[in-house]
PyMOL commands that place a pseudoatom at each C-alpha (Angstrom):
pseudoatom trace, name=CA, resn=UNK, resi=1, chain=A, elem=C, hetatm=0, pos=[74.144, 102.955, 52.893]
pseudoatom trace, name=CA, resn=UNK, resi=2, chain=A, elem=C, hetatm=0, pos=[76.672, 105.611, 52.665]
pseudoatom trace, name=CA, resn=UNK, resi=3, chain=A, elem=C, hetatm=0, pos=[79.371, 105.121, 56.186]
pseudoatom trace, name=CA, resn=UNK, resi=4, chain=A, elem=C, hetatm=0, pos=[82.167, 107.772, 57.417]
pseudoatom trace, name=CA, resn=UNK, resi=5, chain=A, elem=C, hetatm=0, pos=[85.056, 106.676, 57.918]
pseudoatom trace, name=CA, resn=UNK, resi=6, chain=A, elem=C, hetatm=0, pos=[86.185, 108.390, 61.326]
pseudoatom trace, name=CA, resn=UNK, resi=7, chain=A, elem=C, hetatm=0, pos=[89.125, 110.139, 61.476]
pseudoatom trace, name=CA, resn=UNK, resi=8, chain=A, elem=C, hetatm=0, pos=[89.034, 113.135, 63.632]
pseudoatom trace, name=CA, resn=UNK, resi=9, chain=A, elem=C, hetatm=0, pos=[87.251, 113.964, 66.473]
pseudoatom trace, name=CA, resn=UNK, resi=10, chain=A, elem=C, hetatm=0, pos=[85.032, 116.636, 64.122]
pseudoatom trace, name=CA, resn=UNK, resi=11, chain=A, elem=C, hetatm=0, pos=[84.716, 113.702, 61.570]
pseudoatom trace, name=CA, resn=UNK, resi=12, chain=A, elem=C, hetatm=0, pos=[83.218, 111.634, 65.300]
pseudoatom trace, name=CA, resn=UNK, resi=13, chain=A, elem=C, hetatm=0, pos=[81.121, 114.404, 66.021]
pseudoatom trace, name=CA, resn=UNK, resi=14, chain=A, elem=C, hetatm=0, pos=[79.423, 114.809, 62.658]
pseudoatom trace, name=CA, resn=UNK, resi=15, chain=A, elem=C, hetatm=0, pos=[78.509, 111.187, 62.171]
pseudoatom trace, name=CA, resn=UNK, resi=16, chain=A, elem=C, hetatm=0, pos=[76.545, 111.782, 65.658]
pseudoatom trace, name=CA, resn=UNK, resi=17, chain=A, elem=C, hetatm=0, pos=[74.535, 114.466, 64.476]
pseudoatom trace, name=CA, resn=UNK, resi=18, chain=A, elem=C, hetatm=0, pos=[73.796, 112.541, 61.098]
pseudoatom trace, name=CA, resn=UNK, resi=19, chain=A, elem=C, hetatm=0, pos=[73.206, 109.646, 63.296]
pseudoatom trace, name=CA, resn=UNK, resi=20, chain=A, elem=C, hetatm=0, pos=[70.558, 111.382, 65.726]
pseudoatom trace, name=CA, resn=UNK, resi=21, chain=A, elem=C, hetatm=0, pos=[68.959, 112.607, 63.213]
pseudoatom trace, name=CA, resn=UNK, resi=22, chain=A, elem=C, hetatm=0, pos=[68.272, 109.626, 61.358]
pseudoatom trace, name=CA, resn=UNK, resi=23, chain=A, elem=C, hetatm=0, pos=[67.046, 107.297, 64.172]
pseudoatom trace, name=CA, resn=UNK, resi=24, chain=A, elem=C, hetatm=0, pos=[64.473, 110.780, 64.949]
pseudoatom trace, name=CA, resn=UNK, resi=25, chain=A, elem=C, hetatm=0, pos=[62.946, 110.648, 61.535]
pseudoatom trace, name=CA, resn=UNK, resi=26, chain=A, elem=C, hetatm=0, pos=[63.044, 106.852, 61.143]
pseudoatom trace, name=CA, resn=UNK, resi=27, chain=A, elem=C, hetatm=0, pos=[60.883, 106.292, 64.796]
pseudoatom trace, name=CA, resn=UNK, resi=28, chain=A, elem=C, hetatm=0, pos=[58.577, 108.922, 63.283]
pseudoatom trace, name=CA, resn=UNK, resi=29, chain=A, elem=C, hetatm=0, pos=[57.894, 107.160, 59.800]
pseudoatom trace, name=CA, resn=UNK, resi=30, chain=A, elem=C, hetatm=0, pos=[57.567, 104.079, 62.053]
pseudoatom trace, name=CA, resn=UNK, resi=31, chain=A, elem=C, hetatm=0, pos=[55.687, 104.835, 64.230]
pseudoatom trace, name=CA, resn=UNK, resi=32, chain=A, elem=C, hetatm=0, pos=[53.646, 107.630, 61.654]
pseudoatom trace, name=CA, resn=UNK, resi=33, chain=A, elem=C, hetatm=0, pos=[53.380, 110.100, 64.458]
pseudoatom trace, name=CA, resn=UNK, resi=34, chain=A, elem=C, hetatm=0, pos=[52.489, 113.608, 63.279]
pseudoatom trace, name=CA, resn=UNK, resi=35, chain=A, elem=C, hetatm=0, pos=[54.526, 116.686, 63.240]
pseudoatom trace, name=CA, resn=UNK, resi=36, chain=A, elem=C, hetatm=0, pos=[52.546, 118.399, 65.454]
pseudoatom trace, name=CA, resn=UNK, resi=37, chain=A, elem=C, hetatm=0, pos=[54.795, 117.076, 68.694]
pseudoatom trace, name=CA, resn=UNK, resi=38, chain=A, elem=C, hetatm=0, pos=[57.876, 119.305, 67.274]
pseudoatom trace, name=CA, resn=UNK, resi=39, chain=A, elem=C, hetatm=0, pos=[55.148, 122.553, 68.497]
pseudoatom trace, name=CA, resn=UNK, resi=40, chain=A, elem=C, hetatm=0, pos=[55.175, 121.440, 71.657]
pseudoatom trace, name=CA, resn=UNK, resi=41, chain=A, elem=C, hetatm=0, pos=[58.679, 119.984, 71.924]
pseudoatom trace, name=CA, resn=UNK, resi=42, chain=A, elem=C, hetatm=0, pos=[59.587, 123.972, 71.362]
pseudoatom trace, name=CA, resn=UNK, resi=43, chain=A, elem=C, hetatm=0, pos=[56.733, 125.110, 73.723]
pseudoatom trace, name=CA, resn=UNK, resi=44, chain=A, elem=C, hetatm=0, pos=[58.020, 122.592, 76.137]
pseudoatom trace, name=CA, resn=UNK, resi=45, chain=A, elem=C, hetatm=0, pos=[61.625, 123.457, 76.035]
pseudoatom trace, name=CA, resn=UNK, resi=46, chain=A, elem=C, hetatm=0, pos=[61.528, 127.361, 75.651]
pseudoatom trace, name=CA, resn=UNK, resi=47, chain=A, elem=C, hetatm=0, pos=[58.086, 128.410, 77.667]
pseudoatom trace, name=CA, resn=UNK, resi=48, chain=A, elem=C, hetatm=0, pos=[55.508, 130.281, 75.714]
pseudoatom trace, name=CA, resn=UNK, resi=49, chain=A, elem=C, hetatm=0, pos=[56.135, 131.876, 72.421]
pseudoatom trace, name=CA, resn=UNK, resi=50, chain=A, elem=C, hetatm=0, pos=[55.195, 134.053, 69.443]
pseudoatom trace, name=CA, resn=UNK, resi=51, chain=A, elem=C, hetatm=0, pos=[54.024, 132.598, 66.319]
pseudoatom trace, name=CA, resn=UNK, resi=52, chain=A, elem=C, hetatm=0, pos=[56.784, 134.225, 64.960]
pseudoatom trace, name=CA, resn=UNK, resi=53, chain=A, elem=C, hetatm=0, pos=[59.733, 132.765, 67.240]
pseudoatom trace, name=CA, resn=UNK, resi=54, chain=A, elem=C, hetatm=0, pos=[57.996, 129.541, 66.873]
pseudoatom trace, name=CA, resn=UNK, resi=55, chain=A, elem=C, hetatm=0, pos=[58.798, 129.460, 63.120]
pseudoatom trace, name=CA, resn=UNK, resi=56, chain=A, elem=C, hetatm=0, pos=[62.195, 130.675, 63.371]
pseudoatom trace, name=CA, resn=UNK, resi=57, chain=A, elem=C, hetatm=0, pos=[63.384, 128.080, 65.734]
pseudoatom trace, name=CA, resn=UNK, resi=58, chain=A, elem=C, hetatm=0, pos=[61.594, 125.108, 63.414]
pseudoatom trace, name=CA, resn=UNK, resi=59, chain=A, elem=C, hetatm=0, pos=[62.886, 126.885, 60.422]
pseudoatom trace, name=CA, resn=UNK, resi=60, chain=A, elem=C, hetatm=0, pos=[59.476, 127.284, 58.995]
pseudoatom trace, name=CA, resn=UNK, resi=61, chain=A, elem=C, hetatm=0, pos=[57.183, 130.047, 57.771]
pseudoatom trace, name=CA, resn=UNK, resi=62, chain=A, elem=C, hetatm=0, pos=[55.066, 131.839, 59.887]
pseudoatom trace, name=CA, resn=UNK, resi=63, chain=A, elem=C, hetatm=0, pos=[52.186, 130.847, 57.369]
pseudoatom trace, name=CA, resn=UNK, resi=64, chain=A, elem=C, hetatm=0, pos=[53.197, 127.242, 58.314]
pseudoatom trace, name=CA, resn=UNK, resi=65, chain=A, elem=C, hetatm=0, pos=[53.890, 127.563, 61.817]
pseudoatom trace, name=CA, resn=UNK, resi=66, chain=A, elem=C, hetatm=0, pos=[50.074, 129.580, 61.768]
pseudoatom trace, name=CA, resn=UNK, resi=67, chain=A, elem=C, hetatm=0, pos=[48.563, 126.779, 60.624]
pseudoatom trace, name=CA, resn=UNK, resi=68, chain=A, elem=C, hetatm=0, pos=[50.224, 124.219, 62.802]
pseudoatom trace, name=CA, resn=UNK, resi=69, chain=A, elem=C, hetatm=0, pos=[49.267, 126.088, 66.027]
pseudoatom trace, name=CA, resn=UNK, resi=70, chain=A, elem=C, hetatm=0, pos=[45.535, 126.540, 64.401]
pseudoatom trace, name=CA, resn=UNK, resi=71, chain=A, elem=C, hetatm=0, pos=[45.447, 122.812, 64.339]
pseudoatom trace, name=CA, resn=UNK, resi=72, chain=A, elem=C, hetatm=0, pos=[47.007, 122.343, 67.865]
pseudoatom trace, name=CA, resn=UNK, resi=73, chain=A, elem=C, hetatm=0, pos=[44.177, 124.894, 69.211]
pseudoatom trace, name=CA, resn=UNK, resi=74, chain=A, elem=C, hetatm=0, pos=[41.323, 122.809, 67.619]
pseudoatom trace, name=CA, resn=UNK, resi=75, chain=A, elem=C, hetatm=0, pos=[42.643, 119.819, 69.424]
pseudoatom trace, name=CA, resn=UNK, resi=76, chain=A, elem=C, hetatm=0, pos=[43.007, 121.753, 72.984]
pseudoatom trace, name=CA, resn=UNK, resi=77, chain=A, elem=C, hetatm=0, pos=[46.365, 121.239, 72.825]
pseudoatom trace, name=CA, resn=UNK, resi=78, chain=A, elem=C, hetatm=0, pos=[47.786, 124.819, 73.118]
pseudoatom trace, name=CA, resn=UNK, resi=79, chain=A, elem=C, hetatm=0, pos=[46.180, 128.189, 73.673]
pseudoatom trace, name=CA, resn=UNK, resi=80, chain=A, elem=C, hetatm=0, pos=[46.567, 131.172, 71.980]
pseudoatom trace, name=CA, resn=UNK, resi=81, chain=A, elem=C, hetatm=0, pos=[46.178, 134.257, 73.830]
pseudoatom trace, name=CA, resn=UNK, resi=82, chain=A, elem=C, hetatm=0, pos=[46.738, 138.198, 72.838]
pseudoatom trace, name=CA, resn=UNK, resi=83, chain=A, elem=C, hetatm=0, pos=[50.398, 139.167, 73.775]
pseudoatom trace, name=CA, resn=UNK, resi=84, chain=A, elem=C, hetatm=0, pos=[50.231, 141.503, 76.725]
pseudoatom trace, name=CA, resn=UNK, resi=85, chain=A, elem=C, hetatm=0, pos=[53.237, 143.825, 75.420]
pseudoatom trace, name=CA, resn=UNK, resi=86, chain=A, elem=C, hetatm=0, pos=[52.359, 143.588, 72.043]
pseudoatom trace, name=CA, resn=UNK, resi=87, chain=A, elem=C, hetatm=0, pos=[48.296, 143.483, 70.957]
pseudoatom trace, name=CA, resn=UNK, resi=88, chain=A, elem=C, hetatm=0, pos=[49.383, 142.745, 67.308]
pseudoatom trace, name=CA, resn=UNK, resi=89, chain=A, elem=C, hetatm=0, pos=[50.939, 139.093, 68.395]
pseudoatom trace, name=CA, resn=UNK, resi=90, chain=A, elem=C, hetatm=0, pos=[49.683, 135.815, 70.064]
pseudoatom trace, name=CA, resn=UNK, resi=91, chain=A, elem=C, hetatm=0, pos=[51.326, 133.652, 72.938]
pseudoatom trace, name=CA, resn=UNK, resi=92, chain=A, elem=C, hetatm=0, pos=[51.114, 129.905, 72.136]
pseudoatom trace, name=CA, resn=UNK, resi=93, chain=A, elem=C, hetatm=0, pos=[50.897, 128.490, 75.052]
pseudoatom trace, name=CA, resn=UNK, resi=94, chain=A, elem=C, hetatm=0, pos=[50.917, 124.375, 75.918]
pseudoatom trace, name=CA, resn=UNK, resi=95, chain=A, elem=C, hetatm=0, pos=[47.744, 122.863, 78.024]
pseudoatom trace, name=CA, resn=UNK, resi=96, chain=A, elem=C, hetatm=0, pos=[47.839, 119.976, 80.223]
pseudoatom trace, name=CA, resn=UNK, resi=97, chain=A, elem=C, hetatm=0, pos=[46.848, 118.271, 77.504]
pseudoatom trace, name=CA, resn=UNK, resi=98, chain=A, elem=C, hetatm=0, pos=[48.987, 118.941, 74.875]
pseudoatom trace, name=CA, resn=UNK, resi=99, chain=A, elem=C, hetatm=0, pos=[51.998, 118.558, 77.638]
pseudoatom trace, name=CA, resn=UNK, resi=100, chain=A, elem=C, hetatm=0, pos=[50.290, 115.199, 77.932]
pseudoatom trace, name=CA, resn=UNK, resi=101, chain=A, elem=C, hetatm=0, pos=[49.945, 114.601, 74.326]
pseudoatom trace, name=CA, resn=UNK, resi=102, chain=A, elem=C, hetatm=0, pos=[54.144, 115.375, 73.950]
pseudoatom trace, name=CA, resn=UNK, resi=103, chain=A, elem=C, hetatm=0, pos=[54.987, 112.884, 77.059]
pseudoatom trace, name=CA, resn=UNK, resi=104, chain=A, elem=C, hetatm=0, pos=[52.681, 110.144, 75.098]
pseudoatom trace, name=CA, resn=UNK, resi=105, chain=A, elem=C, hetatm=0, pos=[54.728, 110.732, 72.180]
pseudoatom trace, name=CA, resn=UNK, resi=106, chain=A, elem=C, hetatm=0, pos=[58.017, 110.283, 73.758]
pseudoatom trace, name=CA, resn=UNK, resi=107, chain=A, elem=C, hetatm=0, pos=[57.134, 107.202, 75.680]
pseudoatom trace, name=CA, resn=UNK, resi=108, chain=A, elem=C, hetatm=0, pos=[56.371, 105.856, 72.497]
pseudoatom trace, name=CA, resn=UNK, resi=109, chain=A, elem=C, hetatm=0, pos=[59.211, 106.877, 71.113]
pseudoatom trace, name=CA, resn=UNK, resi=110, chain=A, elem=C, hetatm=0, pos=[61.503, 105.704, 73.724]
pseudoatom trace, name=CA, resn=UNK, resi=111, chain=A, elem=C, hetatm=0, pos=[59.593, 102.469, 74.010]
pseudoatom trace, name=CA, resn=UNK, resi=112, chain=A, elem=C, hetatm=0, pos=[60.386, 101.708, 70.620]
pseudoatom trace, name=CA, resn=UNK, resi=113, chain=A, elem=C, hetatm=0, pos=[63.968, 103.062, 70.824]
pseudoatom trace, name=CA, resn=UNK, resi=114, chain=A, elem=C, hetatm=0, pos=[64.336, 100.115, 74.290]
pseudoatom trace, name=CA, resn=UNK, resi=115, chain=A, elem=C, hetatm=0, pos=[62.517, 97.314, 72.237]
pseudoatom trace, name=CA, resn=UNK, resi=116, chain=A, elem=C, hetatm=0, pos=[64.974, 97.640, 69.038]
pseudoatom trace, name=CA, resn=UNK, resi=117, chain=A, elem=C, hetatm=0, pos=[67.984, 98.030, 71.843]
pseudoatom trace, name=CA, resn=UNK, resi=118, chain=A, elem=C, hetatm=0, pos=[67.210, 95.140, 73.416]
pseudoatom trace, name=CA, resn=UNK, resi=119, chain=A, elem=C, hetatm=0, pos=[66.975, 92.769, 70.131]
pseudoatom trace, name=CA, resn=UNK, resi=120, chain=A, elem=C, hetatm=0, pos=[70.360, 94.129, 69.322]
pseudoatom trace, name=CA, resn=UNK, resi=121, chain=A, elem=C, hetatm=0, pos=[73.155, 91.572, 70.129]
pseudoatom trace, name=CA, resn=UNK, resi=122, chain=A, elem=C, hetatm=0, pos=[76.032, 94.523, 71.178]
pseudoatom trace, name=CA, resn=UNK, resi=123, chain=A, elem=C, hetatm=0, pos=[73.622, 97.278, 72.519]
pseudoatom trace, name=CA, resn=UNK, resi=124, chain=A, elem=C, hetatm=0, pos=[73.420, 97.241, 76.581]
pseudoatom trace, name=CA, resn=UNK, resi=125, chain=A, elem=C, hetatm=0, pos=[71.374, 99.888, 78.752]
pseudoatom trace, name=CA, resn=UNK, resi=126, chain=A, elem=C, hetatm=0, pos=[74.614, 101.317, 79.551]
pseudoatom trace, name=CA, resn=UNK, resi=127, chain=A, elem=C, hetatm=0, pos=[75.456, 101.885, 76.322]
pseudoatom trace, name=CA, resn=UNK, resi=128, chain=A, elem=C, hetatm=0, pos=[72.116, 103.663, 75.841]
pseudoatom trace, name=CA, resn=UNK, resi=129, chain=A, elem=C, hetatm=0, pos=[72.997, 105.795, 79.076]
pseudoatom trace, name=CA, resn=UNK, resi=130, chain=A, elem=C, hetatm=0, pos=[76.243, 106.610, 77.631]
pseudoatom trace, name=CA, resn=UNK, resi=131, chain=A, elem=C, hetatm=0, pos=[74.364, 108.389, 74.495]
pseudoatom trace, name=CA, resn=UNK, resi=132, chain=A, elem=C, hetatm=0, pos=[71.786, 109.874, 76.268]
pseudoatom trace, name=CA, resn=UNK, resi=133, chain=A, elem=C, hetatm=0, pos=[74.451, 111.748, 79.063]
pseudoatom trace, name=CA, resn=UNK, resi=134, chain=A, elem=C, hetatm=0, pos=[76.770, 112.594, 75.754]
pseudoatom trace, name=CA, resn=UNK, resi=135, chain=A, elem=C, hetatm=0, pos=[73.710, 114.169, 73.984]
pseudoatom trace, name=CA, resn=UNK, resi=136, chain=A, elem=C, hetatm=0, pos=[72.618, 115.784, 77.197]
pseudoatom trace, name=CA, resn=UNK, resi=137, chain=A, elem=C, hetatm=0, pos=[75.845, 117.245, 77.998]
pseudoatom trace, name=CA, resn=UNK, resi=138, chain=A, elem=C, hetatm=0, pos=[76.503, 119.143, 74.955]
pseudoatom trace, name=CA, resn=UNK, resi=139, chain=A, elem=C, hetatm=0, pos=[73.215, 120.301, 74.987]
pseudoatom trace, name=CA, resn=UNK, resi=140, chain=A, elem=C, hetatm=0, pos=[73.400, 121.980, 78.211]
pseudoatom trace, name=CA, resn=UNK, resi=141, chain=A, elem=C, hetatm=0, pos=[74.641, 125.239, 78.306]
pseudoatom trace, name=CA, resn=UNK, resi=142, chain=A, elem=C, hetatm=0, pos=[75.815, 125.267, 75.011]
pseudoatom trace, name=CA, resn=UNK, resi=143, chain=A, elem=C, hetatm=0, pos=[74.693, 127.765, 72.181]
pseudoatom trace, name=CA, resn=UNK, resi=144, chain=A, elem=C, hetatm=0, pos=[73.327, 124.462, 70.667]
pseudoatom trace, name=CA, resn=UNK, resi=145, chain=A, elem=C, hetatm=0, pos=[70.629, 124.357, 73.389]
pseudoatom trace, name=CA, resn=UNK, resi=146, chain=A, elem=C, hetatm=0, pos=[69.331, 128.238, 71.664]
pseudoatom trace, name=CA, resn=UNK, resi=147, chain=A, elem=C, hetatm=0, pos=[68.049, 126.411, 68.806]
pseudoatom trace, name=CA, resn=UNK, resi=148, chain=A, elem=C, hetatm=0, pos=[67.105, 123.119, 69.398]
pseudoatom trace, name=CA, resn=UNK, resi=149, chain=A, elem=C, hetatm=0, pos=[63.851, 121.348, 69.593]
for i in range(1, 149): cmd.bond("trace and resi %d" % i, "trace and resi %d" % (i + 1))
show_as sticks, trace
zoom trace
């Protein structure tokens, strides 16, 4: 396991992107939840959108992010309806139970994220407050928040 030493307050603010990002893909290898809940993490946080602006803020392909929403509209998880101001395009739209679907997956995800917490000797709710208001806070109103998911 590679570790940074911390120097600077950049050098700080690096490891907790590295960080974050690890503990998101190690829940979802354990807990082998598809990729489908990053869809409707964007759908959820940005409204309805193209297939187009849906691949550009998961950095995918619109070939990709087609077949993705195909999948999601088998399920009943989104809809896909003709684009009012543009009859060439699709809005992707969450249902109730895709929104569902996305809340499941995060209370799993957060229930596994407590459990490990509490089996650690030095981790204490607050601590786990702490994070979550530091993560919040630079995600609100920040240019960070344009192109997140």
């Amino acid at each position: 396991m590679h570790y940074v030493r911390v120097t600077t307050e950049a050098d700080l603010a690096s490891d907790l992107v590295v960080q974050a990002a690890r503990l998101v893909r190690a829940v979802r290898r354990e807990l082998e939840l598809p990729a489908v809940p990053r869809v409707l993490s964007l759908l959820d946080e940005h409204g309805p959108l193209g297939i187009t602006q849906l691949a550009e803020l998961d950095r995918s392909s619109q070939p990709t992010m087609s077949g993705s929403v195909a999948q999601l509209v088998e399920h009943g998880l989104v809809t896909r309806e003709p684009n009012p101001a543009d009859a060439r395009a699709a809005v992707i739209t969450p249902t109730p139970a895709g929104l569902a679907e996305l809340a499941r997956v995060r209370r799993r995800y957060g229930e596994h994220i407590a459990a490990i917490a509490a089996d650690h000797p030095t981790i204490t709710p607050e601590d786990l407050a702490t994070a979550v208001a530091v993560l919040r806070a630079l995600l609100t109103d920040s240019s960070l928040r344009k192109g997140s998911s």
